[in-house]
N, C-alpha and C positions, 0 to 999 in steps of 0.2 A: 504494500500500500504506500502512496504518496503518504507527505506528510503537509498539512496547512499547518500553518502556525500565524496568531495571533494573541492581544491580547496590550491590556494598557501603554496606554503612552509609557516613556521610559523604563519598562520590564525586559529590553535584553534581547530583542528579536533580533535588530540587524549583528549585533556580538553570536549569538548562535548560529545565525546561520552562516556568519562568515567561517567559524569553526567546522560546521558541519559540511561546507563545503571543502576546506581545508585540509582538515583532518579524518574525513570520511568520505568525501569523493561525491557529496550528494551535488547535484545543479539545483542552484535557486534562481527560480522566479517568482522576484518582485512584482508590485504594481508596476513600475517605473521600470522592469525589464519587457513587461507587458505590451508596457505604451510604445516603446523602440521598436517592439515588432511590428505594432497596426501601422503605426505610423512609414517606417520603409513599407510593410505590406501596400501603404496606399501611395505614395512615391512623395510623403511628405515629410519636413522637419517634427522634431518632437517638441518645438518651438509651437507649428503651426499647427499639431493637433491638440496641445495645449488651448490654444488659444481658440481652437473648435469645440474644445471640452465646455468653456467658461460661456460657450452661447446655446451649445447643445444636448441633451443629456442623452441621446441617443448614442451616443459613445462612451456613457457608461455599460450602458447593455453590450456594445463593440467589444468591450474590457472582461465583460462579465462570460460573454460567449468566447471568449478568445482564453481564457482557464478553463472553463468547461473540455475546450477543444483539445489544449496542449495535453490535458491531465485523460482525458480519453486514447488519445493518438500514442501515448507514453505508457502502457503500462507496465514497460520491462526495463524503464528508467529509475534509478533513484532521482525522483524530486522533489523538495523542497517549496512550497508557495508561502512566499512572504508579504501578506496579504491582507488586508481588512478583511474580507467577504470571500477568499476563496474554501474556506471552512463552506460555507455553503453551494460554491459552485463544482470543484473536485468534490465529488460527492463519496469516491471509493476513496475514502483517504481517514488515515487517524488526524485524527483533528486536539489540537493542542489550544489554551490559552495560557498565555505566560500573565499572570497575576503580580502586583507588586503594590505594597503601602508606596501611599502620595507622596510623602514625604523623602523618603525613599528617592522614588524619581524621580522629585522635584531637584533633589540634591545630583542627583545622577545627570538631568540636562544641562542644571545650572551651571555645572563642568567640564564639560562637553563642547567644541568649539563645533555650532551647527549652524553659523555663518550669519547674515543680519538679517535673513526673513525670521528666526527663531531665536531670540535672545531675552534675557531674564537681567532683572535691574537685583532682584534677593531671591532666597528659598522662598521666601511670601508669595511673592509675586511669580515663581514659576508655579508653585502650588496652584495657584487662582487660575494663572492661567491653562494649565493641565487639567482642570475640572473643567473650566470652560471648555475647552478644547474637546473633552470627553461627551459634555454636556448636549453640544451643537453636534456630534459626528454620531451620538446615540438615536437624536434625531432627525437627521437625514436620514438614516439606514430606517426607521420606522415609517419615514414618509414615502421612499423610493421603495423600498421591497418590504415594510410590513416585516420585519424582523428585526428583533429584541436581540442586539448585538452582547451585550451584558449578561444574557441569560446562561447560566453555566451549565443548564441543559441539553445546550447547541455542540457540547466538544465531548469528546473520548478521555479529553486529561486535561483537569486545571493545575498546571503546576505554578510555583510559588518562588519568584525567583528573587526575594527582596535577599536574604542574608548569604545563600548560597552559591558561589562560582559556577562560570558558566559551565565550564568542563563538567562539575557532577550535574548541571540541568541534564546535557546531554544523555551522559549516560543513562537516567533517569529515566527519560522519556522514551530512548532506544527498545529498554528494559520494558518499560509500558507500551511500547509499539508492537514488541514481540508478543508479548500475553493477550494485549486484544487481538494480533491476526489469529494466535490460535483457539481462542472464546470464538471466533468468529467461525474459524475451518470448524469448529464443533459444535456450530449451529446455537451459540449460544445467543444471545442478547445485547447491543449493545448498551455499554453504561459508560456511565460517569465518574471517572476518578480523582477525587481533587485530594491533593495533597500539599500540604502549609505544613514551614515550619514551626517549630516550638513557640519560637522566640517572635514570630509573626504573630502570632497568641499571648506575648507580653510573659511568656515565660523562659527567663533567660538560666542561667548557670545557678545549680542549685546548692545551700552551706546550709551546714547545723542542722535542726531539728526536721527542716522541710526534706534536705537529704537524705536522713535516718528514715523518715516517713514511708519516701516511696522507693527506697535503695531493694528493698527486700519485694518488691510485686514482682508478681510474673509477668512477663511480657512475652504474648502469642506474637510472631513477625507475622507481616505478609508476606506473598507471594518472591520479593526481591530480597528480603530481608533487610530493609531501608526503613519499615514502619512499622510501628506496628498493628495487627488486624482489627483491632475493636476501633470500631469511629469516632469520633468524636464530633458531637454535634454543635455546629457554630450557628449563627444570626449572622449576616452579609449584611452592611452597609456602603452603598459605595464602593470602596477598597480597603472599609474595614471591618476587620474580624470579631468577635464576639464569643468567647465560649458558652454555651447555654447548659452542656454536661460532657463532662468525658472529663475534669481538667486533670484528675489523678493519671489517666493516662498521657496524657500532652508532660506533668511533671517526671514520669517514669522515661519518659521517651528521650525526655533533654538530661534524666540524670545517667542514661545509658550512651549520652552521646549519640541519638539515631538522628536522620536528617528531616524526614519528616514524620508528620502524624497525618492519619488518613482520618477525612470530615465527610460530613454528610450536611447539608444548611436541615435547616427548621425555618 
């Protein structure tokens, strides 16, 4: 299976997938590797089908059928879609969202030299602007196709890339790509796997009495041996997390050193 990958402004996509093309051989396609093909496909600058995008929306659907296309025509390609909405157009594909607290990426763009159309004056002010930015792109995608971009029901795996290097996302997700193609060759269902770390739950490095506490619990692993199997049930707001029950797990998890803990929302 292809792989789409999306998910929050500053969460880590273009870092992955430069890795994953790097380091694994996979090809990515971008929006903006997209637009380069329609655009020669139709013998024009990617200047001037820009400039056909901002009068016409029908070269959205151009964009939306031209992933459909490449992700059909590919099936014995590793690739990679770096994408808003191709989670929805490659349709045989694991579908990933990369999640990350605001703050987090606020601090992540504000560092980041990404030239003078995106620039940040504080971590304040990339914050605001990062909600906005989330705000207005939530709704377009409900007015243009009627889909809840946001909805973690839409992907195969919400991973969680605030505290943890890209190099373990990868593997992570590999690890998750492999289990769901075989849940699938075995007729199984697909589902939803989100996984956050500890410390994304406000539970960081554990002393004293809280460590005695939960030193001594059993901990079942999952299937990777990276979390462990009882859920834990969170409340989503936004991009941020909530424990509602599980925390003795989520404390076990960080006092074993695991990377993450596997959620379910309420």
């Amino acid at each position: 299976m292809h792989i789409t990958l999306t998910g929050n402004l500053g969460s880590g996509k273009s870092t992955i997938c430069r890795l994953l093309k790097g380091n694994y051989g996979y090809e990515i396609f971008s929006t903006g590797t997209i637009q380069r093909k329609i655009a020669d496909d139709m013998g024009l600058t990617v200047l001037e089908l820009n400039k056909l995008m901002c009068t016409d929306k029908k070269y959205d659907n151009l964009i939306d059928d031209t992933t459909t296309r490449i992700a059909k025509e590919n099936t014995d390609r590793d690739l990679v879609f770096d994408s808003r909405l191709a989670w929805h157009f490659a349709e045989a594909s694991f579908k990933v969202f990369l999640s990350v607290s605001l703050d987090v990426a606020a601090a992540r763009v504000l560092n980041d030299d990404r030239g003078s159309v995106e620039s940040y004056s504080s971590l304040q002010d990339a914050m605001e602007q990062l909600k906005l930015r989330a705000e207005t792109e939530d709704k377009r995608y409900k007015e243009l196709y009627q889909l809840d971009y946001f909805n973690f029901d839409n992907y195969n795996l919400i991973l969680d890339s605030t505290y943890n290097k890209p190099e373990t996302l990868i593997e992570v997700m590999l690890e998750e790509k492999k289990l769901h193609e075989a849940a699938i060759a075995a007729g199984k269902p697909e589902r939803t796997k989100i996984l956050v770390s500890p410390k994304r739950l406000g539970v960081e490095e554990l002393t004293g009495e809280e460590l005695k506490k939960v030193s001594g619990m059993t901990l079942t692993l999952g299937e990777t041996g990276r979390y462990p199997e009882k859920k834990v049930q969170i409340r989503k707001n936004g991009q941020t997390f909530k424990i509602v029950a599980g925390e003795d797990v989520v404390k076990a998890a960080a006092a074993a050193g695991l990377t993450f803990v596997q959620c379910e929302l309420v």
